[in-house]
Each structure stands twice: as structure tokens, then as C-alpha cells.
C-alpha positions in Angstrom: -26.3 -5.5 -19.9 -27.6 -3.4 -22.6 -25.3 -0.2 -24.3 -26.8 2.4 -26.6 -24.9 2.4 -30.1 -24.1 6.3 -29.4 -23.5 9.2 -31.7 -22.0 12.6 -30.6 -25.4 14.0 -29.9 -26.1 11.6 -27.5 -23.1 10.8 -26.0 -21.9 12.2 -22.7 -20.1 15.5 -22.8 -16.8 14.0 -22.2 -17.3 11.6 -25.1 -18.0 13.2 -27.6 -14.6 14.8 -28.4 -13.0 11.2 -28.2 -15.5 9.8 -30.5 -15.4 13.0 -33.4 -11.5 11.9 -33.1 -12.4 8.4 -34.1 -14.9 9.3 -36.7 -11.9 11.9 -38.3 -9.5 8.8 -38.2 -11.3 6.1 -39.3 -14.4 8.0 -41.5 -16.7 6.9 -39.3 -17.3 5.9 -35.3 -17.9 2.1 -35.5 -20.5 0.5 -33.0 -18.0 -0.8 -31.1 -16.8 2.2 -29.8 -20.3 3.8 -30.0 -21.5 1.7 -27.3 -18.4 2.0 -25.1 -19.1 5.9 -25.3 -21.2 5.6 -22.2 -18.4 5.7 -20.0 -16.0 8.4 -21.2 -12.8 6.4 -19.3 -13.3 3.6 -21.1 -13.8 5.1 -24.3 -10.4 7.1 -23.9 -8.9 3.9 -23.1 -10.1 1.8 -26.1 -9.1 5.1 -28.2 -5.9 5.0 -26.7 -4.7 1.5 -27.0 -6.3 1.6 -31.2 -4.1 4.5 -31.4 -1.0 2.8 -30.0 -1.4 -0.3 -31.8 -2.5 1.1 -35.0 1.1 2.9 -34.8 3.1 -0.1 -34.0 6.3 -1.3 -35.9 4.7 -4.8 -36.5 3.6 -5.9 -40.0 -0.3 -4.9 -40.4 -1.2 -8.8 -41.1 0.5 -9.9 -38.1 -1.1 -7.3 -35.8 -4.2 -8.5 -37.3 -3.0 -11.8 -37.5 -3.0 -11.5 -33.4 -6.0 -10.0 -33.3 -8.0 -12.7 -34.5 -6.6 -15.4 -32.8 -7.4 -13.4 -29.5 -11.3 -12.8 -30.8 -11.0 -16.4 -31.9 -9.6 -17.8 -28.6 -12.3 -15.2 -26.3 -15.3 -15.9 -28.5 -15.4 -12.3 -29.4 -17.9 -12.0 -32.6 -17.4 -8.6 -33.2 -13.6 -8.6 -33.3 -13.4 -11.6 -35.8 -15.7 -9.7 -38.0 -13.3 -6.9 -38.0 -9.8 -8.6 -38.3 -10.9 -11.3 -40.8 -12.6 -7.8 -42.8 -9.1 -6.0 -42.8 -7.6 -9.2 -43.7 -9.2 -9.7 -47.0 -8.4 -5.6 -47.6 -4.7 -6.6 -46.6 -5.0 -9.2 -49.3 -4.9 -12.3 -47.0 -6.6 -15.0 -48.9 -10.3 -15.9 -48.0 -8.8 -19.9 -46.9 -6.3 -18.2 -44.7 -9.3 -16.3 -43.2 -11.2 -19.0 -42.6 -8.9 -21.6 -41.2 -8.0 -18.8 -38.2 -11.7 -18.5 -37.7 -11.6 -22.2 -37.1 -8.8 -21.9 -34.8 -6.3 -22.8 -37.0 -3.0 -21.4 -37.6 -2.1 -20.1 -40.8 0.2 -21.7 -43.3 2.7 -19.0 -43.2 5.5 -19.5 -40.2 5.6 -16.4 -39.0 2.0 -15.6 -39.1 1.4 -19.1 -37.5 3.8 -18.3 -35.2 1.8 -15.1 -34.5 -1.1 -17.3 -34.3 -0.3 -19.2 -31.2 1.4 -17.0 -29.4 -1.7 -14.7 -29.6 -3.9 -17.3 -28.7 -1.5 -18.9 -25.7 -0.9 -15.5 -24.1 -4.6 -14.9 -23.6 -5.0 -18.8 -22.6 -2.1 -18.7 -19.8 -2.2 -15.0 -18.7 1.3 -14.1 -20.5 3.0 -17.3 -18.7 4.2 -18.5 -21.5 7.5 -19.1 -23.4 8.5 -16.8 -26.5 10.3 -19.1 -28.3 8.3 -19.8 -30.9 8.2 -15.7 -31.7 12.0 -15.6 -31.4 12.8 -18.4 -33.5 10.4 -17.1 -36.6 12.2 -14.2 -36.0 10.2 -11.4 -34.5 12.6 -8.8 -32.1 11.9 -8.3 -28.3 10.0 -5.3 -29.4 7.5 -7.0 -32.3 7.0 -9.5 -29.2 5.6 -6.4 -27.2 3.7 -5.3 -30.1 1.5 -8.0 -30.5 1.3 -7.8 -26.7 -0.4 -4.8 -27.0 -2.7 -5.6 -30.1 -3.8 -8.9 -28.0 -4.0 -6.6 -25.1 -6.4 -4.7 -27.1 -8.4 -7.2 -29.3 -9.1 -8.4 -25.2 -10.5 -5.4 -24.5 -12.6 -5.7 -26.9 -13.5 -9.4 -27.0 -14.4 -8.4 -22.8 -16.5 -5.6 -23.9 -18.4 -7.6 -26.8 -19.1 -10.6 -24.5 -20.2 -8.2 -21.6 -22.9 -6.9 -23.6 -23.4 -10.1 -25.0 -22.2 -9.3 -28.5 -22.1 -5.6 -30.0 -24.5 -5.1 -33.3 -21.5 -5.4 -36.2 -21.2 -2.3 -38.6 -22.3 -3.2 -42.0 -19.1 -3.3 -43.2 -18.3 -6.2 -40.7 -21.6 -8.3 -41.4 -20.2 -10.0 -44.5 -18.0 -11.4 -42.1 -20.0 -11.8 -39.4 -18.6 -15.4 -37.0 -19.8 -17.1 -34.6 -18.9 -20.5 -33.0 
């Protein structure tokens, strides 16, 4: 399956107010999005669900954290390139970044905690135990957040392999990963 990288000319109708809300928000509409912008339903779920999680109560480098375990765990090129990018803006160091990529856990407990329960809930379909989350110390509700941000970085790790991988914005390609 092939998408067109779209732009609000070429977009369908009922796109292209979904994707001038993502360029306002984020400065630009990356090709992720872009490409989804075929179908106006799924568009206005992925825009939904970034909203959501962008808004969550969980640290930023735990939500990414979650994210790239989840891209990591589904092969999903394009979201590694993104999470390991606002990683290094977040300040996470570049051997942090890289031993995730290599589907390893990070040296901090909580974010290796994080880690694996990202990577177990897409593994075994949410039948898994918290524990490890409730013990490092996240609440019921940071649980659910990361829910939701692996709920999302699935989305888009279905949507990348689908196509069979989404051409990364420039400003993902120094990160660019693959297996």
C-alpha cells in the first residue's frame, strides 16, 4: 500500500481542517500524519489520541520513554525516529537513546520500569501485571497514561508498517533506525 505525503491542497475536504490544526500546533504537519490524511477518520483519530497524550499528567520522558519501547517492540521506524529525536531535545543522553533502540531498558528505574511495561503491554495484549509500574511508583492514573501513549505510538507503528514505512521528516532522519 502506497499513501500520498498530503498537504492541505491536496487533502480531502474533511482533512484539511484537522491537518491546519496540526501544522498550528506543532509548526508544521509531519509525514506521518500527511499520509494518514487520506482518510479523514483516521486522521481525526491520530489527531485526537496526539492531543490526549500530549496533555497527559505523565513526565514527558516517560511518555516518550513508552513510546519507544512500543516503536522498538512493533518495528515501527518512523516512531523511533521521533521519540529518540524528542529525547535528545528532552535532554536524555545519546547512550540512553541508543540502548532503548537496542531494546534495552534504561538505567533509570522508573524509566526502565516504563520501559517494559511499554514493551510487555504491546507483547501480551494488556495481560499483564502492573507491578513493576506500582512498585517504581507511578499512580493508577500515570499507569493509564502510558496506556494511552502506547496505545498511540501503536497506531502509529500499524500505520508505518502498513505502508511499509512512512518517508521520515528531516528532522527525524538524523535519527533514522532500523533493525
Amino acid at each position: 500500500m502506497q499513501l500520498k505525503i498530503h498537504t492541505s491542497d491536496t487533502a480531502p475536504e474533511r482533512s484539511v481542517p484537522i491537518l491546519d490544526g496540526i501544522a498550528t500546533d506543532v509548526g508544521f504537519v509531519p509525514n506521518l500524519a500527511a499520509a494518514i490524511a487520506e482518510s479523514p477518520t483516521l486522521l481525526a483519530a491520530f489527531d485526537g489520541m496526539r492531543r490526549a497524550v500530549g496533555a497527559c499528567d505523565i513526565e514527558a520522558v516517560h511518555r516518550e520513554v513508552a513510546g519507544l519501547a512500543v516503536g522498538v517492540e512493533v518495528d515501527n521506524e518512523y516512531g523511533v525516529a521521533f521519540h529518540s529525536t524528542v529525547l535528545g531535545m528532552l535532554g536524555v543522553a545519546d547512550d540512553e537513546i541508543e540502548r532503548m533502540r537496542a531494546s534495552e531498558p534504561p538505567t533509570d528505574a522508573r524509566a526502565a520500569a516504563v520501559y517494559a511495561f511499554a514493551q510487555a503491554l504491546v507483547r501480551e495484549r494488556g495481560k499483564l501485571d502492573v507491578d513493576q509500574m506500582t512498585v517504581a511508583g507511578f499512580s493508577s492514573a500515570e499507569v493509564l497514561d502510558v496506556v494511552a501513549e502506547c496505545l498511540f505510538a501503536s497506531l502509529v507503528g500499524v500505520v508505518d508498517n502498513l505502508v511499509n514505512r512512512v518517508e521520515l521528516d528531516a528532522f527525524l532522519q538524523p535519527r533514522a533506525w532500523t533493525r
